[in-house]
MILUMKOL-432483 format. One record per atom (N, C-alpha, C): residue number from 1; residue in one letter; atom name; z, y, x. Coordinates in nm, 4 decimals. Layout:
(node NUM, "A", "CA", (Z, Y, X))
...
//
This chain:
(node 1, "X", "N", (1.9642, -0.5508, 1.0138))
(node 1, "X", "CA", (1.8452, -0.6103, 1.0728))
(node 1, "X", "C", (1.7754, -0.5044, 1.1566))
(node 2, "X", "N", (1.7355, -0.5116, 1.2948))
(node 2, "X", "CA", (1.6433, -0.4539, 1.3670))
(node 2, "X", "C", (1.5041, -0.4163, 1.3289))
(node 3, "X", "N", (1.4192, -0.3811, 1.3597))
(node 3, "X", "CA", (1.3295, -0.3225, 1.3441))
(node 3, "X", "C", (1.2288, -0.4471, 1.3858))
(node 4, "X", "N", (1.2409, -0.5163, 1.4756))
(node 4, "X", "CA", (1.2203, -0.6181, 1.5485))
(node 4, "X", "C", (1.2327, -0.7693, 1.5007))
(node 5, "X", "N", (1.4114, -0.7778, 1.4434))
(node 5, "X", "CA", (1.3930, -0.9556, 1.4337))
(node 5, "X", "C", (1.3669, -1.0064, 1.3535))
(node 6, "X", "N", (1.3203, -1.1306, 1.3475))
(node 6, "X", "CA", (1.2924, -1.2344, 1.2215))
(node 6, "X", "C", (1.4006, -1.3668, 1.2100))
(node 7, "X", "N", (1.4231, -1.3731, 1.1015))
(node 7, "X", "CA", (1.5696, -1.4975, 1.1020))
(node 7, "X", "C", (1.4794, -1.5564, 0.9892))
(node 8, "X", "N", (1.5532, -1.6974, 1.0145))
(node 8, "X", "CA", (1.4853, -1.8117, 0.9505))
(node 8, "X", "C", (1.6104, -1.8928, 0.8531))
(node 9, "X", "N", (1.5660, -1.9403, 0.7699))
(node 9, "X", "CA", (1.6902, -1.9854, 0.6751))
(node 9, "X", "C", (1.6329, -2.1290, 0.5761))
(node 10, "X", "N", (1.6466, -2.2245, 0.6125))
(node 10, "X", "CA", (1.6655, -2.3727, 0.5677))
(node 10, "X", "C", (1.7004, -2.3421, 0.3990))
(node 11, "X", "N", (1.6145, -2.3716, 0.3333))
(node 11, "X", "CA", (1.6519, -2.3414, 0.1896))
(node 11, "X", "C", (1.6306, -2.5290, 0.1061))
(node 12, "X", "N", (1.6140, -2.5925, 0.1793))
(node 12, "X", "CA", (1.6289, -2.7506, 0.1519))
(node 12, "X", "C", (1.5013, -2.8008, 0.0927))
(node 13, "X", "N", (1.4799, -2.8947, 0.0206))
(node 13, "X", "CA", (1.3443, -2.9155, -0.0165))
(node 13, "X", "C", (1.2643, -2.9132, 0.0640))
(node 14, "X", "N", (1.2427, -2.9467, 0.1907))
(node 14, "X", "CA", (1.1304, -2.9381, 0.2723))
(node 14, "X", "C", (1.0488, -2.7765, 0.2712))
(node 15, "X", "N", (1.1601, -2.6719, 0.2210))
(node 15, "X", "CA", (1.1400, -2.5096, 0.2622))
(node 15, "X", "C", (1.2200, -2.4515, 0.3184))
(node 16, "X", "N", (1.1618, -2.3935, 0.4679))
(node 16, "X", "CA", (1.2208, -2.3240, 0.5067))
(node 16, "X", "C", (1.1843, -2.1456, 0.4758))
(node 17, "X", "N", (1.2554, -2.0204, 0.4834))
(node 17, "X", "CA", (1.2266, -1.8946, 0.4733))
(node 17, "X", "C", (1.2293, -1.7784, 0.5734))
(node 18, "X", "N", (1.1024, -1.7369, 0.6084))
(node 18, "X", "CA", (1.1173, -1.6789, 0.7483))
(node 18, "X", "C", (1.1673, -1.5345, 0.7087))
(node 19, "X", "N", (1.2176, -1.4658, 0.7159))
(node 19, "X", "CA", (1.2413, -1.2943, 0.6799))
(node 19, "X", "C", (1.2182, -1.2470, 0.7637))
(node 20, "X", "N", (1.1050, -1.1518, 0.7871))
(node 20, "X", "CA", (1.0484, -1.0728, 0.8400))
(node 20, "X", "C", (1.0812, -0.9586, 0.8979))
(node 21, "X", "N", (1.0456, -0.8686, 0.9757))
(node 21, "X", "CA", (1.1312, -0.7690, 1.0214))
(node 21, "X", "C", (1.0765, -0.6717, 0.9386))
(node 22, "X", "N", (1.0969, -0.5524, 0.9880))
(node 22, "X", "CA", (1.0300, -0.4445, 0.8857))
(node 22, "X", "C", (0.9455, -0.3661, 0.9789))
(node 23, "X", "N", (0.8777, -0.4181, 1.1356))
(node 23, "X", "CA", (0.7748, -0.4119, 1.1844))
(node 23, "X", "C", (0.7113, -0.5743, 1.1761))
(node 24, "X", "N", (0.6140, -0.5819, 1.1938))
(node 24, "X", "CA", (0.5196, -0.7227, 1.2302))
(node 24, "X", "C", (0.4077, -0.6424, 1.3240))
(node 25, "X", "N", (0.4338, -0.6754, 1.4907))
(node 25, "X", "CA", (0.3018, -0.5960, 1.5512))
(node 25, "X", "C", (0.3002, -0.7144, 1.7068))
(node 26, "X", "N", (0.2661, -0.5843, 1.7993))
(node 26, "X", "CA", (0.2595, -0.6540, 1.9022))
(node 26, "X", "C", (0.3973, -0.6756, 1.9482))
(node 27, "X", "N", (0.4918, -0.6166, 1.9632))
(node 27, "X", "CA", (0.6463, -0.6418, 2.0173))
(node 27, "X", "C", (0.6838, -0.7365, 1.9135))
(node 28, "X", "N", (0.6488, -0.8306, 1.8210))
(node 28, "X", "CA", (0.7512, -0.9341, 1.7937))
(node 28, "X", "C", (0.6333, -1.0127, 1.7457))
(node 29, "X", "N", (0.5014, -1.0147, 1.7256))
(node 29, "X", "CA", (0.4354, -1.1298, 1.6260))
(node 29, "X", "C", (0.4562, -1.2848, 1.7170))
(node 30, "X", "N", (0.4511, -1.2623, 1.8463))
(node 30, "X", "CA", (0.5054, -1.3979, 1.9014))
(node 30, "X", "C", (0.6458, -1.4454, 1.8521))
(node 31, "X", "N", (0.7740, -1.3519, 1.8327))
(node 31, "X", "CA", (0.8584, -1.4504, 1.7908))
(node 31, "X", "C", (0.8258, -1.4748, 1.6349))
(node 32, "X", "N", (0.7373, -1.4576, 1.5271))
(node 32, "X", "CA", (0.7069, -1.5040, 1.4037))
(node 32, "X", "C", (0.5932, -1.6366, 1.4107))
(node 33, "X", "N", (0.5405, -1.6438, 1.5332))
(node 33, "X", "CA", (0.4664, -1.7451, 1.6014))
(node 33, "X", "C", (0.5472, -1.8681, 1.6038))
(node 34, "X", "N", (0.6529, -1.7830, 1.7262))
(node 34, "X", "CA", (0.7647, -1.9455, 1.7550))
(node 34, "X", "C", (0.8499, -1.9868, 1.6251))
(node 35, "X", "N", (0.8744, -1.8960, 1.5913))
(node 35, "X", "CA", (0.9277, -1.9247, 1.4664))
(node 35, "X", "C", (0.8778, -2.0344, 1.3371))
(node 36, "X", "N", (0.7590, -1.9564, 1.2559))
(node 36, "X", "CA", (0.6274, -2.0863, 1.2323))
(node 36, "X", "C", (0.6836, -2.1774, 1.2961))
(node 37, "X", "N", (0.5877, -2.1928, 1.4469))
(node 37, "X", "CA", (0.6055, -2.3274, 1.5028))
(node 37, "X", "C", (0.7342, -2.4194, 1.5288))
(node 38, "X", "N", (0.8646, -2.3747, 1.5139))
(node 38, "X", "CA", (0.9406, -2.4601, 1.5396))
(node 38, "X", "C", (0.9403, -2.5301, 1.4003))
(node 39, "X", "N", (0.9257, -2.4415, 1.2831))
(node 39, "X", "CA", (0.9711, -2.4848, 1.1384))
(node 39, "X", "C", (0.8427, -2.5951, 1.1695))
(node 40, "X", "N", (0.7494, -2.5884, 1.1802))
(node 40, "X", "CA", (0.5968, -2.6954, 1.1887))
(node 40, "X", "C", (0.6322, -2.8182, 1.2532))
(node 41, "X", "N", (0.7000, -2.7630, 1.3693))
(node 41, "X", "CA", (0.7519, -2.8811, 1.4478))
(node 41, "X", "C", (0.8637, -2.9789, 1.3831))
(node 42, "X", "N", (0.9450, -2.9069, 1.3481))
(node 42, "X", "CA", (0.9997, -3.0313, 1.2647))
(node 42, "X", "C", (0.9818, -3.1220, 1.0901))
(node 43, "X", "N", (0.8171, -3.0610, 1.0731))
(node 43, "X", "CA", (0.7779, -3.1370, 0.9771))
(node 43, "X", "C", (0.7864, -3.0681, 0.8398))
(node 44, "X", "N", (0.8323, -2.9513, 0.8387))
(node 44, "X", "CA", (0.8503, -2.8674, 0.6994))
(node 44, "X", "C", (0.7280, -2.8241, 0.6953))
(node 45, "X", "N", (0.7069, -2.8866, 0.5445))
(node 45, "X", "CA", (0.5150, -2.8255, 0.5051))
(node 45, "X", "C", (0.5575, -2.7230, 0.4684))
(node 46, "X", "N", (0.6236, -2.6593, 0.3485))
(node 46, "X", "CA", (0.6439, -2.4957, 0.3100))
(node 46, "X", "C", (0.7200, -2.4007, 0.3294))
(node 47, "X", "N", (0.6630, -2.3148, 0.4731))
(node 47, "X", "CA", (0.6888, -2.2303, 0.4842))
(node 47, "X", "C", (0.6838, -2.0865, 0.4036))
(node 48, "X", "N", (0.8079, -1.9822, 0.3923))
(node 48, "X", "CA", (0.7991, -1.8754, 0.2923))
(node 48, "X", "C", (0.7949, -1.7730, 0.4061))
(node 49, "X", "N", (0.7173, -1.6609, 0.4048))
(node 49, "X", "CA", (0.7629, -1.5228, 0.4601))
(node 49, "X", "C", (0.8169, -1.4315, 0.4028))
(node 50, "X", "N", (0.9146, -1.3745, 0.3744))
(node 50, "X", "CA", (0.9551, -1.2873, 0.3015))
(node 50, "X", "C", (0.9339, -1.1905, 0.3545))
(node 51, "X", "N", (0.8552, -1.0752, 0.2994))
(node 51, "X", "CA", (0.7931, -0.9508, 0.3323))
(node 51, "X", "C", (0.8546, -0.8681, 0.2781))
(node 52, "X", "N", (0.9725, -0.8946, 0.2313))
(node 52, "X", "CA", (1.0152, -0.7819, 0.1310))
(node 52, "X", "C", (1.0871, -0.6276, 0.2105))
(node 53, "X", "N", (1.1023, -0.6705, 0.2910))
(node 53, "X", "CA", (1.1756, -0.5338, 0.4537))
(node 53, "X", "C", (1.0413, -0.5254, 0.5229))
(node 54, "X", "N", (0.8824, -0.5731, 0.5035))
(node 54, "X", "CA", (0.7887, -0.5427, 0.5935))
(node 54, "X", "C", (0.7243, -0.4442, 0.5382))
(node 55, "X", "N", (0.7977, -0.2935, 0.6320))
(node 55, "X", "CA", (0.6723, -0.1763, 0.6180))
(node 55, "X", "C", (0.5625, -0.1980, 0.7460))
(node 56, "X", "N", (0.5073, -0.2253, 0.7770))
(node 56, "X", "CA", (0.4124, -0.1984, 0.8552))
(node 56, "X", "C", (0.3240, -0.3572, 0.9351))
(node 57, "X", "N", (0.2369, -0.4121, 0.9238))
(node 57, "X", "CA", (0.2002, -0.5015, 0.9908))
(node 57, "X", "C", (0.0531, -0.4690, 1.0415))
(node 58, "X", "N", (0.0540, -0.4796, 1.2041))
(node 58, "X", "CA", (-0.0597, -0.4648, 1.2878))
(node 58, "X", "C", (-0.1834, -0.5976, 1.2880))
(node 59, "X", "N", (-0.2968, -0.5433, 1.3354))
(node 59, "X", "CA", (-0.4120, -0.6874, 1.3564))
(node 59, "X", "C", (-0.2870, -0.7876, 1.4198))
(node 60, "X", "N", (-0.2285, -0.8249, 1.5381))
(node 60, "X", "CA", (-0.1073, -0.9024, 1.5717))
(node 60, "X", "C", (-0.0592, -1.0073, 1.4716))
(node 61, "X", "N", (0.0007, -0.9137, 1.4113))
(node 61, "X", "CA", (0.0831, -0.9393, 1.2955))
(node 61, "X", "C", (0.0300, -1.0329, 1.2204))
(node 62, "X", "N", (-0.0910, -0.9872, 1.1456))
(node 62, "X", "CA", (-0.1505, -1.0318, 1.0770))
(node 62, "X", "C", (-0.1662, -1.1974, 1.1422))
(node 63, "X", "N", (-0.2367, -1.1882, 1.3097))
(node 63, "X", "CA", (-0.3033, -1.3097, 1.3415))
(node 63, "X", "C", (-0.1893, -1.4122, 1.3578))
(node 64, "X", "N", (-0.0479, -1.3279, 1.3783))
(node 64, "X", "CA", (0.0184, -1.4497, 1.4248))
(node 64, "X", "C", (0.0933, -1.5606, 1.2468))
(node 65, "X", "N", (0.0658, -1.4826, 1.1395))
(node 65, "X", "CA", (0.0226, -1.5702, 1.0662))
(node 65, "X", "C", (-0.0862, -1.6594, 1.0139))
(node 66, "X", "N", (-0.1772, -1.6186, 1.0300))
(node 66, "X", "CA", (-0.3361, -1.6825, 1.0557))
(node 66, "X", "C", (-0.3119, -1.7690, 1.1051))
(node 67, "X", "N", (-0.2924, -1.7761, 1.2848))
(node 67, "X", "CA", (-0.2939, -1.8750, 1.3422))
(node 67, "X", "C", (-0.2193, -1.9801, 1.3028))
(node 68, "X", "N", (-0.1407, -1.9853, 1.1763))
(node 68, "X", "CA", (-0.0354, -2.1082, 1.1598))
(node 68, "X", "C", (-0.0515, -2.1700, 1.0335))
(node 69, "X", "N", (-0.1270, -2.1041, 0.9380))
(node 69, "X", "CA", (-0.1721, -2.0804, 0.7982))
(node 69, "X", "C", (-0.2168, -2.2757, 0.8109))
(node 70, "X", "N", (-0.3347, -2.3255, 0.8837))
(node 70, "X", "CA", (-0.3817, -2.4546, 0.8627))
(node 70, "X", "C", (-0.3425, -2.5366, 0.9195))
(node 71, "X", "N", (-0.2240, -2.5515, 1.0222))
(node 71, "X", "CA", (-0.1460, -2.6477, 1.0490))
(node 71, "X", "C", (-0.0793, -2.6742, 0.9186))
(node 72, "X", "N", (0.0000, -2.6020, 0.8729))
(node 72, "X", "CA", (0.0543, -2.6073, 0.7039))
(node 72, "X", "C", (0.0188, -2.6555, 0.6143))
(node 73, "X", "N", (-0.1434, -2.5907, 0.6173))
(node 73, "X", "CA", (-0.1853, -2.7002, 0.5175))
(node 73, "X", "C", (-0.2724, -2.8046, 0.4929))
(node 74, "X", "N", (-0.2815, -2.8643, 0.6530))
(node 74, "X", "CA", (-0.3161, -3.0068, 0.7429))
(node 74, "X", "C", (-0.1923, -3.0963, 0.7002))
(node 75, "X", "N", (-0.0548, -3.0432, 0.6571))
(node 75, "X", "CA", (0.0293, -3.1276, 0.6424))
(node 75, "X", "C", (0.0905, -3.0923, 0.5208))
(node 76, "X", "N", (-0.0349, -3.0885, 0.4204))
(node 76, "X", "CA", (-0.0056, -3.0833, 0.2837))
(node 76, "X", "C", (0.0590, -2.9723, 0.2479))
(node 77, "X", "N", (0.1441, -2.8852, 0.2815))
(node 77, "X", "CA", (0.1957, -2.7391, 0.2393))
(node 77, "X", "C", (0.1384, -2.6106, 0.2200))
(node 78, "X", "N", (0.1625, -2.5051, 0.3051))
(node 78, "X", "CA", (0.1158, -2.4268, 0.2865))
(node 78, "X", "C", (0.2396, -2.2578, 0.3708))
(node 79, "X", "N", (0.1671, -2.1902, 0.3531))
(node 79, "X", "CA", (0.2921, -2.0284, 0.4660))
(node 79, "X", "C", (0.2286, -1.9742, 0.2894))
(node 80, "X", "N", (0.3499, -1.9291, 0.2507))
(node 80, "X", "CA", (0.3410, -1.8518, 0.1473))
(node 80, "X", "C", (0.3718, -1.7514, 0.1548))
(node 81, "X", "N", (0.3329, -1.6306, 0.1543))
(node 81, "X", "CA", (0.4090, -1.4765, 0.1650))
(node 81, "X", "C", (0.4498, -1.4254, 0.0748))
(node 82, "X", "N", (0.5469, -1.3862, 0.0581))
(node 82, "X", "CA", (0.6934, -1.3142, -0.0532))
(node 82, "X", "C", (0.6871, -1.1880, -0.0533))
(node 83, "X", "N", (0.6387, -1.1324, -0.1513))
(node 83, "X", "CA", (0.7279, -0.9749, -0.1717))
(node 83, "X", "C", (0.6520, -0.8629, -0.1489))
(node 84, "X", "N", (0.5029, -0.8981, -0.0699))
(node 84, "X", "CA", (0.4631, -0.7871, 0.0168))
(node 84, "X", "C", (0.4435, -0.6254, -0.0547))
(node 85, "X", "N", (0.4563, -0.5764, 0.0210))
(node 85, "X", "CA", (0.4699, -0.4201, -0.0281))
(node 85, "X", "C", (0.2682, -0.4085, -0.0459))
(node 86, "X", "N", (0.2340, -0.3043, -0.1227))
(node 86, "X", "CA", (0.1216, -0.2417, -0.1866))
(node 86, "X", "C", (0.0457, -0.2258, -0.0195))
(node 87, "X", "N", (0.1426, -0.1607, 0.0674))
(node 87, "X", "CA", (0.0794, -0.0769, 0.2113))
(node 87, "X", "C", (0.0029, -0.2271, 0.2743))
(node 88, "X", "N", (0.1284, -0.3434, 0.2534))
(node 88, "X", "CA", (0.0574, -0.4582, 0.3485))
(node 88, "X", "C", (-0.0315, -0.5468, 0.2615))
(node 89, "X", "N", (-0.0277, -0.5325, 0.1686))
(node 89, "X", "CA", (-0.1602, -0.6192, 0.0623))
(node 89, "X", "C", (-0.2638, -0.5281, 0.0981))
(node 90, "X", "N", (-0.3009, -0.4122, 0.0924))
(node 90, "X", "CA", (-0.4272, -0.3145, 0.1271))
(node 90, "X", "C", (-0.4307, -0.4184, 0.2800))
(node 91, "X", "N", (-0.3659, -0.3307, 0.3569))
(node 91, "X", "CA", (-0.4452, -0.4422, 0.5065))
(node 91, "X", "C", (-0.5173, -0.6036, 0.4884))
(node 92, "X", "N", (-0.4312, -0.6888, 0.3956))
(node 92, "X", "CA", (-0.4897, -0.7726, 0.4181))
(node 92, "X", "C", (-0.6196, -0.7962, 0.2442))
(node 93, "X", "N", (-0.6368, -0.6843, 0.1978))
(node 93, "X", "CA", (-0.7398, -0.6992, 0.0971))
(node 93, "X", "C", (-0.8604, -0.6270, 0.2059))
(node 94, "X", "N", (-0.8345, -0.5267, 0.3096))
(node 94, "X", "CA", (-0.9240, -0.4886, 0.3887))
(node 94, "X", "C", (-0.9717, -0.5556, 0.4932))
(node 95, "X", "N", (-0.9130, -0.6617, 0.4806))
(node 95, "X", "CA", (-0.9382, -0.8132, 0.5904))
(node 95, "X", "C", (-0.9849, -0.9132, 0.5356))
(node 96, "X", "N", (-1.0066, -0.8619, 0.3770))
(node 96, "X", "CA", (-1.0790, -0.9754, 0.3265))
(node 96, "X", "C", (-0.9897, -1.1256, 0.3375))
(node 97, "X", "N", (-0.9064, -1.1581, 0.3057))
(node 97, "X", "CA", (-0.7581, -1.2199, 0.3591))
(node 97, "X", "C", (-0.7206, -1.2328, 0.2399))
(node 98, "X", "N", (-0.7416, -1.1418, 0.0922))
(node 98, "X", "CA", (-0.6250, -1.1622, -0.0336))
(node 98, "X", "C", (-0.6638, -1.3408, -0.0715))
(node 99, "X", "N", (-0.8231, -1.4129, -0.1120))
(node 99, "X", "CA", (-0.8588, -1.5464, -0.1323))
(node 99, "X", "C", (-0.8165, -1.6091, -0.0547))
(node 100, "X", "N", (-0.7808, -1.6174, 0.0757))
(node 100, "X", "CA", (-0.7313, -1.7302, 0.2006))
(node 100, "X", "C", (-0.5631, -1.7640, 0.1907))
(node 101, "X", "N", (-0.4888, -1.6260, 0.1930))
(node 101, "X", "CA", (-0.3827, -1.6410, 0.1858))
(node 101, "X", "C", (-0.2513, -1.6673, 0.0470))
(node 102, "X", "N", (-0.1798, -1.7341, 0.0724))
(node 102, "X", "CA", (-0.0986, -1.7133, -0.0401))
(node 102, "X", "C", (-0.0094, -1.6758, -0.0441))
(node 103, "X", "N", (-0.0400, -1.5530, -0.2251))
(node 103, "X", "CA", (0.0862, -1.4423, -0.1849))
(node 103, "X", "C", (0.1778, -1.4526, -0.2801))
(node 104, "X", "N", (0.2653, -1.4423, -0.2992))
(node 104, "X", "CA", (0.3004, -1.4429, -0.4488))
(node 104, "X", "C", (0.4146, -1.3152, -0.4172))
(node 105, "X", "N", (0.4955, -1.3105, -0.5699))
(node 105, "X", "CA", (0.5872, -1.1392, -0.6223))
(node 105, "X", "C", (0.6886, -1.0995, -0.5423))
(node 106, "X", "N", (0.6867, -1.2822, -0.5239))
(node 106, "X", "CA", (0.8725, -1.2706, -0.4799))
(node 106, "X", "C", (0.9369, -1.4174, -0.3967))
(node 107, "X", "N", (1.0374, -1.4083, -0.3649))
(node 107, "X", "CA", (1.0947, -1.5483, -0.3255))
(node 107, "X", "C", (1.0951, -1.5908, -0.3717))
(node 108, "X", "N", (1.1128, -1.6022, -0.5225))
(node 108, "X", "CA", (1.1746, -1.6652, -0.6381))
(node 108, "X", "C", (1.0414, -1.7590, -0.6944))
(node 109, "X", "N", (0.9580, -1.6763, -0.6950))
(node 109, "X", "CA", (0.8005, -1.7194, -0.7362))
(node 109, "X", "C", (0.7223, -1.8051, -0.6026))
(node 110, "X", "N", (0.7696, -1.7438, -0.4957))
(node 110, "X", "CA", (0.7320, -1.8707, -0.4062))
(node 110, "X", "C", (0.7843, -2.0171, -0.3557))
(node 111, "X", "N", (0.9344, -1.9777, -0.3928))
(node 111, "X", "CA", (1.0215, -2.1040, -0.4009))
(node 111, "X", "C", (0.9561, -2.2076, -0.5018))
(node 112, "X", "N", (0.9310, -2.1422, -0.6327))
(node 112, "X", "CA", (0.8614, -2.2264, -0.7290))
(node 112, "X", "C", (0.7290, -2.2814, -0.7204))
(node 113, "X", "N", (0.6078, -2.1760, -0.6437))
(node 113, "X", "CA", (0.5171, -2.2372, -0.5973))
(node 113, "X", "C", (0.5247, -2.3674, -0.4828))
(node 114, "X", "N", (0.6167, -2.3540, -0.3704))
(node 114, "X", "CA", (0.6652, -2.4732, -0.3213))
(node 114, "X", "C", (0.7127, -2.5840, -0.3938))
(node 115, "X", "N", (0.7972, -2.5781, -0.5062))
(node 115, "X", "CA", (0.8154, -2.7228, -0.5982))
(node 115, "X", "C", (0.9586, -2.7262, -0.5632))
(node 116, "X", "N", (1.0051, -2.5805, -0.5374))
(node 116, "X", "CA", (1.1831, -2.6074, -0.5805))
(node 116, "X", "C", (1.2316, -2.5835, -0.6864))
(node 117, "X", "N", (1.2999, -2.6831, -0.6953))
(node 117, "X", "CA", (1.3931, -2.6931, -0.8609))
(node 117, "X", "C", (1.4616, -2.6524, -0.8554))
(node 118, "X", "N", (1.6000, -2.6068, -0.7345))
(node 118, "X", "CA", (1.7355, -2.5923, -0.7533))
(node 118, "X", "C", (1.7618, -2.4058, -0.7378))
(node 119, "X", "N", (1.6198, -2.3288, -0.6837))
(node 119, "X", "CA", (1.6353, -2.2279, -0.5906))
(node 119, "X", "C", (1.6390, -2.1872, -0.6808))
(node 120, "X", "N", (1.5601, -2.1714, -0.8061))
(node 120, "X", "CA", (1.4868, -2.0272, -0.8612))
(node 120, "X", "C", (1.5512, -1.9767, -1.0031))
//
């Protein structure tokens, strides 16, 4: 994996899983944008981010999940974030962000917060 890309992976149940790069800034938070949005576009309420390869995420970063956070859960779901490392929970406890967003340990724990039976 690049430093750069994000791949997306259909995990059934109306969840899809975005994996993150191991930057989130200004050179890629638009493709985690389009990304979001295509999964939105075709009607999947729970989205996962897996943060588990994310060392570093910029203000960017941060917004281009923000910005997608209440379409999600306008259509009953929710962007759940997976895994995050200690470095990227501080940013977003310093953004005042830990009550808004939802984080949970792992994939495994967010698969289950989504309401999959077969994943976890």
């Amino acid at each position: 994996m690049s430093d750069f890309g994000i791949t997306t992976k259909d995990v059934g149940e109306g969840i899809v899983v975005i994996k993150s790069a191991k930057l989130l800034d200004n050179n890629n938070a638009h493709e985690m944008v389009q990304a979001i949005n295509a999964v939105q576009g075709r009607g999947i309420k729970f989205i996962i981010i897996d943060m588990t390869d994310l060392q570093f995420i910029s203000s960017a970063g941060v917004g281009s999940i923000l910005g997608t956070v209440e379409s999600s859960r306008e259509m009953g779901g929710d962007i759940v974030l997976a895994g995050p490392s200690e470095t990227v929970i501080h940013v977003f406890r310093v953004l005042d962000l830990l009550d808004y967003l939802t984080i949970k340990g792992s994939e495994q724990e967010a698969l289950a917060f989504c309401g999959a039976h077969n994943k976890v």
